[in-house]
Backbone as CSV, one residue per row, in Angstrom:
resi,resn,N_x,N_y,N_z,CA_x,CA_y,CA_z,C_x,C_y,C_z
1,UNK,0.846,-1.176,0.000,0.000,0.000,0.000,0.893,1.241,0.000
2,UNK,0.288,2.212,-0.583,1.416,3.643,-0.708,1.067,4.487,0.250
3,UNK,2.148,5.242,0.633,2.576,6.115,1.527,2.203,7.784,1.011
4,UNK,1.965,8.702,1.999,1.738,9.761,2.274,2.307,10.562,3.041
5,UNK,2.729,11.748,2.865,3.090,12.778,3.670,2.107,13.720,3.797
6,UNK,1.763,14.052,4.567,0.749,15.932,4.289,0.993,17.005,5.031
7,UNK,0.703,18.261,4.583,1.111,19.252,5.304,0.110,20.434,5.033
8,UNK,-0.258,21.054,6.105,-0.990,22.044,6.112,-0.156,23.226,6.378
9,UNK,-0.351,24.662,6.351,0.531,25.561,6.501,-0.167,26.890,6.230
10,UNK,0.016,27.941,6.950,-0.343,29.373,6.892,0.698,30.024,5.674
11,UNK,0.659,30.525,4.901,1.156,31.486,3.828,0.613,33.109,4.114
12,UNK,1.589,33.545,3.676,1.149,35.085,3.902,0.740,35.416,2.435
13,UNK,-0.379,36.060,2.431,-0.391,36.471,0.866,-0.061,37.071,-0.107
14,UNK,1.295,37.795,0.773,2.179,38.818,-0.063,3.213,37.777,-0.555
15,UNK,3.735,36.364,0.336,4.376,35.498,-0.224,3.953,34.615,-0.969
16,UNK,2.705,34.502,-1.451,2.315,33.153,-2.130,3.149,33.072,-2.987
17,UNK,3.939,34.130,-4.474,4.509,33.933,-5.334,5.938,33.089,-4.955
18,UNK,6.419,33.719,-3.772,7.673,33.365,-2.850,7.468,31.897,-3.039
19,UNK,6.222,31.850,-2.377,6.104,30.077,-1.996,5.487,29.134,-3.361
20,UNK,5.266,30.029,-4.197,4.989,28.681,-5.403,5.906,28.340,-6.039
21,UNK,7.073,29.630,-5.832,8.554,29.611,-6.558,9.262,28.076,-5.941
22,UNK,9.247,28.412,-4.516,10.166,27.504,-3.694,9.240,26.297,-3.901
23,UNK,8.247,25.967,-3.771,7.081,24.674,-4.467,7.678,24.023,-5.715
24,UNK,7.699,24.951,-6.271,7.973,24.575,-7.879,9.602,23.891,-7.522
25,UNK,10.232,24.775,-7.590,11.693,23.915,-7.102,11.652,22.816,-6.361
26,UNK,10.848,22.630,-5.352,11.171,21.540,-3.955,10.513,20.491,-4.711
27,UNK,9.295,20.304,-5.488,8.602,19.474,-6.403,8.866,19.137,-6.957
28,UNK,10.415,19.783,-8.096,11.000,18.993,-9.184,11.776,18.086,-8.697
29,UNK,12.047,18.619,-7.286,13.465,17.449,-6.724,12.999,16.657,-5.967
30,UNK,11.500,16.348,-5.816,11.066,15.312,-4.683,10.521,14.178,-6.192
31,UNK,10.744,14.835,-7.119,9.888,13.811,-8.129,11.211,13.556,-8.976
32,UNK,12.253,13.982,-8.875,13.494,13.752,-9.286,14.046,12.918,-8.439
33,UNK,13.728,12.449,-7.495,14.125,11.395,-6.431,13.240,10.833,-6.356
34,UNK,12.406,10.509,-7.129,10.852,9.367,-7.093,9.954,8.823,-6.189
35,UNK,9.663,10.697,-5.771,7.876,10.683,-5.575,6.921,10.585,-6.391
36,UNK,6.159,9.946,-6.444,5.303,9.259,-7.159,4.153,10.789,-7.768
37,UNK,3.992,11.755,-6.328,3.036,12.800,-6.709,3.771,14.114,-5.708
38,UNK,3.247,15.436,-6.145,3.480,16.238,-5.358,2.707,17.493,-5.599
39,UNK,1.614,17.357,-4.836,0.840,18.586,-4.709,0.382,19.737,-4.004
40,UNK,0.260,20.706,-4.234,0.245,21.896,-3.610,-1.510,22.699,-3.819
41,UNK,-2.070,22.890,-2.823,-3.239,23.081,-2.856,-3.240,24.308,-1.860
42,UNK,-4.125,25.625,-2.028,-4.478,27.207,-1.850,-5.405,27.080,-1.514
43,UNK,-6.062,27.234,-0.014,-7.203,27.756,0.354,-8.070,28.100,-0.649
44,UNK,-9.244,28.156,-0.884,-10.918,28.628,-1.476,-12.068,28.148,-0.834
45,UNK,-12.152,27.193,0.484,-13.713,27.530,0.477,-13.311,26.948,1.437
46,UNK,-12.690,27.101,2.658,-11.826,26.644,4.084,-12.458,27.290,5.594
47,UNK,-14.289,27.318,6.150,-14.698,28.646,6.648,-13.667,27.803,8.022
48,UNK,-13.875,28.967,8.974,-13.274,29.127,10.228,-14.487,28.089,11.096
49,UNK,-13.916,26.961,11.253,-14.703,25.903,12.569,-15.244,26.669,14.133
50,UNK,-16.011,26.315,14.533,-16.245,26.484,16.087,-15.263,25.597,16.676
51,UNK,-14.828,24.743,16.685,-13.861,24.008,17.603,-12.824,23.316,16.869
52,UNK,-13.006,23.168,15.748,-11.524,23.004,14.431,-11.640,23.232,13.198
53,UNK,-11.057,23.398,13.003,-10.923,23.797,10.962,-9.440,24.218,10.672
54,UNK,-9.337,24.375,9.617,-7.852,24.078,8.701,-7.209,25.502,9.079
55,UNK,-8.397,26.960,8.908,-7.509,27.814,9.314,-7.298,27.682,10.665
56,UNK,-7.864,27.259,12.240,-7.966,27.200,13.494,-6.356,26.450,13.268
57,UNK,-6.524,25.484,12.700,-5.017,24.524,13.050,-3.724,24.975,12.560
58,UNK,-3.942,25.967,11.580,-2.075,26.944,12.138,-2.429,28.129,12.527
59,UNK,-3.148,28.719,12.913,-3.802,29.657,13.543,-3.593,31.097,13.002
60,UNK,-4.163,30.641,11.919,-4.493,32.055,10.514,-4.858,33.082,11.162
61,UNK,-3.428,33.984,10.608,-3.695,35.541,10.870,-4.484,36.190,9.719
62,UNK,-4.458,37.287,10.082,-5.251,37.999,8.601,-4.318,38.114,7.819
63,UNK,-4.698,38.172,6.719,-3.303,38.555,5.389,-2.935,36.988,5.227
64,UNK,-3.247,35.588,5.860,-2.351,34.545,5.389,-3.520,33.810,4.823
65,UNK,-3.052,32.680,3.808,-4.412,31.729,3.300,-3.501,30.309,3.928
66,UNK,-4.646,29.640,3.612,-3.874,28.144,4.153,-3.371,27.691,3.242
67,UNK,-2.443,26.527,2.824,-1.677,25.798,2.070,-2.386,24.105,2.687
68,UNK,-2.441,23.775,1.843,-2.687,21.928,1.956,-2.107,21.463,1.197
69,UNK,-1.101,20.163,0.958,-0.255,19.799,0.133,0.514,18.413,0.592
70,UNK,1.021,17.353,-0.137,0.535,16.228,0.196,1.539,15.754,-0.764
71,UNK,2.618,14.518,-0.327,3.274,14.018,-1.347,2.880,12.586,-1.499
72,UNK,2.950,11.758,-2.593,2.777,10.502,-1.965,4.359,9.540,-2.754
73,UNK,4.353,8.152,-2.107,5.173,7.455,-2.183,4.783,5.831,-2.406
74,UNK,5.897,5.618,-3.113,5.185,4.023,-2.598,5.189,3.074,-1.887
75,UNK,5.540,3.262,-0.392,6.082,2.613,0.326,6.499,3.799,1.600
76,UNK,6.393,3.175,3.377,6.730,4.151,4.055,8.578,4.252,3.846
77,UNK,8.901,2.911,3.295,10.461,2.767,3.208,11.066,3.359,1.950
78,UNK,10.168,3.757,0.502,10.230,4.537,-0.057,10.540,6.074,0.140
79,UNK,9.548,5.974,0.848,9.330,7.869,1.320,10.824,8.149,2.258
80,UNK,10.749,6.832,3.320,12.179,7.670,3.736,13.471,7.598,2.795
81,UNK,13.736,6.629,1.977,14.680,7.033,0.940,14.737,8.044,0.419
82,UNK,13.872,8.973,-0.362,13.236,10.014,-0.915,13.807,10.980,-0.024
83,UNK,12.979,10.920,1.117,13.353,12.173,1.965,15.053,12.261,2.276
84,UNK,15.239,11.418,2.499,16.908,11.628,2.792,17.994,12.172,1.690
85,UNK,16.850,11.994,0.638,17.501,12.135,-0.996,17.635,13.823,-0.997
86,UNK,16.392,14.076,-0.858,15.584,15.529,-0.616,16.574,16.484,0.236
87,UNK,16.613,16.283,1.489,17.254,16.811,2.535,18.286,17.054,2.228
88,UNK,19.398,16.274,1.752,20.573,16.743,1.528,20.880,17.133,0.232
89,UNK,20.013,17.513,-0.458,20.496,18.263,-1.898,20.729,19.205,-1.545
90,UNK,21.702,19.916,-2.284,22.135,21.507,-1.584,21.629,22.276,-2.449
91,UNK,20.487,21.840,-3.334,19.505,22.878,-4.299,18.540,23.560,-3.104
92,UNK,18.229,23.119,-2.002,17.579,23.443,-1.183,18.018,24.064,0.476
93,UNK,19.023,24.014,0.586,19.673,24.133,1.972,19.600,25.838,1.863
94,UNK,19.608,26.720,1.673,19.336,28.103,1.057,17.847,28.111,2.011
95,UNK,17.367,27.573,1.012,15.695,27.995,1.112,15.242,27.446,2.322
96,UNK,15.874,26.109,3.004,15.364,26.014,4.215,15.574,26.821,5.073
97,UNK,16.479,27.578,4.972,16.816,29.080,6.055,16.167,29.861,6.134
98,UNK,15.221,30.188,5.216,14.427,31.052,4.820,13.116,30.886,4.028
99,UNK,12.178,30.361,4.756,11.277,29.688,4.356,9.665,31.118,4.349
100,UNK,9.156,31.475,2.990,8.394,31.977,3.257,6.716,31.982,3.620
101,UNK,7.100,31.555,4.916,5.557,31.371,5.497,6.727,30.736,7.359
102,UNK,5.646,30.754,8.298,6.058,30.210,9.431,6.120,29.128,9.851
103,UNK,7.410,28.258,9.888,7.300,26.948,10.122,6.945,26.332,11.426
104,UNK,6.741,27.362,12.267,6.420,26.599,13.786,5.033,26.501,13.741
105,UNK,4.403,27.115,12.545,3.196,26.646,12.977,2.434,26.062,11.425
106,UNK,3.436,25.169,10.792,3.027,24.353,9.820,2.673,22.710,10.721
107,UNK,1.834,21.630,10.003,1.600,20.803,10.454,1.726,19.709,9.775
108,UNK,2.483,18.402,9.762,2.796,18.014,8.963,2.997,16.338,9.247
109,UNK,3.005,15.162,8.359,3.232,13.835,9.425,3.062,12.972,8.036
110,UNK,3.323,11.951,8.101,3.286,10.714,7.322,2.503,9.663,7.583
111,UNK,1.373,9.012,6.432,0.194,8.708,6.331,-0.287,7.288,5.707
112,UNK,-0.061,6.148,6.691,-0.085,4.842,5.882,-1.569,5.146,4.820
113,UNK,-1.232,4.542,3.484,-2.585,5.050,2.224,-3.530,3.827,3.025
114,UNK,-5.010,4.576,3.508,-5.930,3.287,3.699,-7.024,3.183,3.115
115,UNK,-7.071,3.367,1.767,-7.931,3.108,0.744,-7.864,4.107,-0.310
116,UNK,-7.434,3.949,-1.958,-6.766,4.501,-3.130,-7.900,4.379,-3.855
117,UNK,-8.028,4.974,-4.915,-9.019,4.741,-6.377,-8.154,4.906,-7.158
């Protein structure tokens, strides 16, 4: 069965371009090290929960939209190959210093697949 990563995340909306730039880059090299998928998904119809919702869970300021985005793999022993592939490319060590949006309050984890179409 295939593997998942996902990540939710606050963006500021003056950075979205920032962050589709660094997307676009981090995407060619997670699928250049054979991730199977890598998608990046923008808030549109996300309202604010009474006791949870997507903006509540990185705790959306004004000015930020949410990010949802999701890699998949085929295998959890896949994905960590991948990632280790990922991590140490030095196409990216730059941009992890400087990441535009706040990473302490991105959310993020790896996802045995329990049912595909």
């Amino acid at each position: 069965m295939s593997y998942a990563d996902g990540f939710v995340l606050a963006v500021p909306e003056a950075n979205i371009a920032a962050y589709k730039k660094l997307s676009t880059k981090a995407g060619k090299i997670w699928m250049e090290y054979g991730a199977l998928s890598y998608v990046e998904c923008v808030a549109d119809d996300v309202p604010v929960g009474k006791i949870t919702s997507f903006p509540r869970s990185v705790k959306l300021k004004e000015g930020e939209v949410v990010v949802f985005s999701w890699i998949t793999y085929k295998s959890r022993a896949h994905r960590d190959a991948v990632l280790k592939k990922v991590m140490a490319d030095p196409r990216l060590q730059a941009d992890m210093k400087n990441m535009p949006f706040d990473t302490k309050r991105m959310i993020y984890g790896g996802f045995k697949v329990l049912l595909e179409f």
